[in-house]
C-alpha positions in Angstrom: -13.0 61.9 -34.5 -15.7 59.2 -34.4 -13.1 56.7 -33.5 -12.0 58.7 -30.8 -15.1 59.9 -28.9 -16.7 55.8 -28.5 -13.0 55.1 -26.7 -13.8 57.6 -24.7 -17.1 56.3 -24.0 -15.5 53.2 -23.5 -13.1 54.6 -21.2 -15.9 55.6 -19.3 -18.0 52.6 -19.5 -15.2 51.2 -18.4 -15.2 52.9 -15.1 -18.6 52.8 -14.7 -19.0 49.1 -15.2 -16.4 48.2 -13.1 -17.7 50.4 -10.0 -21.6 49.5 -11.0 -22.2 45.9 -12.6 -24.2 45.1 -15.7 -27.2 45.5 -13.6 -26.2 48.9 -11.8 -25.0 50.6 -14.7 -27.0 53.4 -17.2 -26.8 54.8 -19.8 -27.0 57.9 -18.1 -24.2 57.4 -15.5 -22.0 56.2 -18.6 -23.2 59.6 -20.8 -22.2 61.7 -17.0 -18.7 60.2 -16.9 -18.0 60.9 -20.9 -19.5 64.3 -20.5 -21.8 63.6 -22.5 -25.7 63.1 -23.2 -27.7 60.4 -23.0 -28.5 60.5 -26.6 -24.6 61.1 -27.7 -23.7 58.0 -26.4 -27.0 56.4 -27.6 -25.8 57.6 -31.2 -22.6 55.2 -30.8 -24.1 52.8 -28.7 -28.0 52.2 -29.6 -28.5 50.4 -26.2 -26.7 49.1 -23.0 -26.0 45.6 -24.2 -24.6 47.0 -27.3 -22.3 49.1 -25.2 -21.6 46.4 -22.7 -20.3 44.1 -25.6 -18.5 46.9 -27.0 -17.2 47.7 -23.3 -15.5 43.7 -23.3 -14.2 43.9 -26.8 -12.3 47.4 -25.9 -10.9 45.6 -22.7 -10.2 42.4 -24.9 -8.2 44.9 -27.6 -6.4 46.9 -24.6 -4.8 43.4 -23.6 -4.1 41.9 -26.8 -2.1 44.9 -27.8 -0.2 44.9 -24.6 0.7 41.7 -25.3 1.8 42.2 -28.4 5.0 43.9 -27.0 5.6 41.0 -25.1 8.7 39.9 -27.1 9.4 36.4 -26.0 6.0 34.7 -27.4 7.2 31.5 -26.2 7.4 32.6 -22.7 4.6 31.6 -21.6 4.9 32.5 -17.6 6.3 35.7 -18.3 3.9 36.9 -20.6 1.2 35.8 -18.3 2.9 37.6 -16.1 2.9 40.7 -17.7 -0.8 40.4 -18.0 -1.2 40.2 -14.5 1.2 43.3 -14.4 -1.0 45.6 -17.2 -4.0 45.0 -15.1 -2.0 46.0 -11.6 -1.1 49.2 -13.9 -5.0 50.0 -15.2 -7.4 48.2 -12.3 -10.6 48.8 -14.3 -9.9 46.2 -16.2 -9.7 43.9 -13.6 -12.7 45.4 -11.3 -14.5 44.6 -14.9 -14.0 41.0 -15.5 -14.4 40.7 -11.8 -17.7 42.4 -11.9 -18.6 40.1 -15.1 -17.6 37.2 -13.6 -19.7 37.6 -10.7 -23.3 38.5 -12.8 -22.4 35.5 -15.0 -22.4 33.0 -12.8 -25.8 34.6 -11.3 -27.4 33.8 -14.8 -26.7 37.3 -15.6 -26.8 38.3 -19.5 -25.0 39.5 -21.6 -22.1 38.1 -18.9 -22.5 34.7 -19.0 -22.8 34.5 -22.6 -19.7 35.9 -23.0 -17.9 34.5 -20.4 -18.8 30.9 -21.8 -17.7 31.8 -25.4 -14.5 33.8 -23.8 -13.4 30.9 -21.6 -14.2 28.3 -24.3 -12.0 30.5 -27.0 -8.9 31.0 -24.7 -9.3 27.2 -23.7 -9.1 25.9 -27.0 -6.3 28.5 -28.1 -4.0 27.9 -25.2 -4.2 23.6 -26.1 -4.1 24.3 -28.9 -0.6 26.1 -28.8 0.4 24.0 -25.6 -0.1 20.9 -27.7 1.8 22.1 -30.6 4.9 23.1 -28.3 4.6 20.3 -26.0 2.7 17.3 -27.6 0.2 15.2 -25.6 2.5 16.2 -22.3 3.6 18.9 -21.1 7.6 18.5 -19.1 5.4 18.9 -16.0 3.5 15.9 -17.3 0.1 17.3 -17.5 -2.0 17.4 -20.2 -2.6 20.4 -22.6 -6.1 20.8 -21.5 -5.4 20.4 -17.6 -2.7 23.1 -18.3 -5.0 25.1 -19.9 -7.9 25.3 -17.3 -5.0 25.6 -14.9 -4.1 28.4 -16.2 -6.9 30.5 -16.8 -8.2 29.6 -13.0 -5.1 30.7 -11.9 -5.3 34.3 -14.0 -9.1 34.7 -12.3 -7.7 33.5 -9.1 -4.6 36.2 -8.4 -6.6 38.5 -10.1 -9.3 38.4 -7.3 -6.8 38.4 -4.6 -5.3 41.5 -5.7 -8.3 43.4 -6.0 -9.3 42.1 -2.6 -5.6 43.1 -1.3 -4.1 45.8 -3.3 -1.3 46.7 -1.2 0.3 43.0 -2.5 2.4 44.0 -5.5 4.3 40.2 -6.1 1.4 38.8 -8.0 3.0 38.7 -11.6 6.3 37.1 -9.3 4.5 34.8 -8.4 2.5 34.2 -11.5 5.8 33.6 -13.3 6.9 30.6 -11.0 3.9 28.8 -10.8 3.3 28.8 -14.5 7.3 27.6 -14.9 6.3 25.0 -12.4 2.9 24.3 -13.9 4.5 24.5 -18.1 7.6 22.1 -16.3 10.1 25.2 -17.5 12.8 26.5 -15.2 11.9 30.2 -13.7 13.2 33.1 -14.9 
């Protein structure tokens, strides 16, 4: 039960977060969309910042395990792909990083904190695994690292379009055949 009731809270910080900012966001707008108090979500959450970080673990968990399913692990541009898709499929976690993205680079914290130590993880991660795949070059004939950043610029970047233009649906298409081009793979 306790479990349950902070992913709802989540679920609505979620919303709320998205729609509101870091800055524009209570406790008591979070407690309104839960249906709850102020002080039952206080009792999970002892303070906005706590909730906030709590707020981009649950989004970081919601992708990893939708990734999980992804069966082809080596695949990279399809499984980025599919990323692209899940957020198309549950927009709050897109409006979310997009919101965070934009109060960290204002200096804004917890955000930028979190946003260094995010990008710096998934940097390091992705050259790491390019470099074991590929070696020093990819078949495109970039380096791991220039794939990497690459990359991630590119998630942020179709990201924002889509929110900016929903009614676009060929994102994760066109995900897939830049990363093939980019990773020097054929497209699927």
């Amino acid at each position: 039960m306790e479990e349950t009731r902070r992913e709802e809270i989540l679920e609505a910080a979620l919303r709320v977060f998205a729609e509101r900012g870091f800055r524009g966001t209570s406790i008591d707008a979070v407690a309104e969309r839960a249906g709850l108090t102020r002080q039952g979500v206080l009792h999970y959450f002892p303070s906005k910042k706590r909730l906030f970080m709590a707020l981009l673990r649950f989004r970081e968990k919601l992708n990893r395990e939708h990734l999980e399913g992804h069966d082809d692990k080596d695949d990279w541009p399809g499984m980025l792909a599919a990323a692209v898709a899940y957020d198309h499929t549950y927009p709050c976690l897109a409006q979310v990083h997009s919101v965070m993205l934009a109060e960290g680079v204002t200096g804004a914290a917890p955000a930028q904190q979190y946003l260094h130590d995010h990008y710096e993880t998934m940097q390091a991660l992705m050259i790491a695994q390019l470099t074991e795949r590929y070696g020093e070059r990819l078949p495109s004939g970039l380096s791991p690292r220039a794939a990497a950043r690459a990359m991630l610029a590119m998630l942020d970047g179709m990201q924002q379009q889509w929110l900016l233009d929903g009614e676009q649906d060929d994102y994760p298409e066109i995900m897939r055949d830049v990363l093939s081009v980019l990773l020097g793979s054929t497209p699927v």
